[in-house]
N, C-alpha and C positions, 0 to 999 in steps of 0.2 A: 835835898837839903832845903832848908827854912831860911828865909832874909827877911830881916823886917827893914823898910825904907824910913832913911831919918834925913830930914834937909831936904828942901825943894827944889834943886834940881830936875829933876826929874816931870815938875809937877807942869801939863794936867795929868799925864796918862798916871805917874805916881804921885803917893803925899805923904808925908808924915808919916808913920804909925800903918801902912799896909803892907801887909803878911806875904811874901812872895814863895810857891815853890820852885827849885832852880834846880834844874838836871845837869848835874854834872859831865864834865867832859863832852857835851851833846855838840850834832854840828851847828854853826853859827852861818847865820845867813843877814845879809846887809838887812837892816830894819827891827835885826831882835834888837829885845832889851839883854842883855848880857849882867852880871857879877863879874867883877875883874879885883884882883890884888894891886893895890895903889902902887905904882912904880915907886924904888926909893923907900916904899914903909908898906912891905909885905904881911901886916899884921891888920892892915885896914883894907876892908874892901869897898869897895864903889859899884855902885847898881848906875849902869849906863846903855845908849841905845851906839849898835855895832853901825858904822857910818858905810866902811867898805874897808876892805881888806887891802893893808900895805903890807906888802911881800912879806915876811913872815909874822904878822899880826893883825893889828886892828885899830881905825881908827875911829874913839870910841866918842860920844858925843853927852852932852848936855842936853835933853830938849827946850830946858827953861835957863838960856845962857846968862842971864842977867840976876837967879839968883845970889841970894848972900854965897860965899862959902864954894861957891860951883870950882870944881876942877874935876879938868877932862884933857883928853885929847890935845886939843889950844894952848895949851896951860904943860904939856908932857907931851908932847908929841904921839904915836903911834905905840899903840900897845902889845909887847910878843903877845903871839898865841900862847907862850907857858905861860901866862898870868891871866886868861879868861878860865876863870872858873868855871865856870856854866852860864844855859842858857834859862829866862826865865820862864816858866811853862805857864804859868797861870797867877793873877792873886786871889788866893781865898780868906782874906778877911782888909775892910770889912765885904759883906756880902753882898751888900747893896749898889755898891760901886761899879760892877759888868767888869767885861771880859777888858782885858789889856790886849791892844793890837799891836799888828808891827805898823813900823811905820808906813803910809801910806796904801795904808788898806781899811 
């Protein structure tokens, strides 16, 4: 599946306007960037990094907690696992931009 990232949360590892492929149902490990279904509004998704797993979920994080608009984790607490969509695999645009790591690698 295809996400494009909107709002800066996310940002530096994302920004605005970059193109993420996300493998669905993929296993998650503390440091991905994950896709999840907004708790409370299952029609909106959120591109977040996976913090560490709360017994049957995940607590999902901001890297840029201060900007506009951010909610995460802090803000909803603990995310189930039936709402992590997937894992994100790669961004491929723009191209210029390199590899997305996890965290602390």
């Amino acid at each position: 599946m295809r996400v494009r990232v909107e709002g800066e949360s996310m940002s530096p590892a994302l920004r605005p306007g970059d193109w993420l492929v996300v493998r669905r149902r993929a296993r998650v490990r503390p440091g991905d960037v994950v896709v999840a279904r907004l708790p409370g509004d299952s029609a909106t998704m959120i591109v977040k990094r996976a913090a560490w797993a709360d017994g049957d979920g995940w607590w999902l994080e901001s890297d840029n907690q201060r900007a506009p608009g951010r909610r995460d984790s802090w803000d909803f607490g603990a995310v189930s696992a039936s709402l992590v969509v997937g894992r994100v695999l790669f961004r491929y645009w723009p191209p210029r931009r390199g590899a997305l790591r996890r965290a602390g690698h």
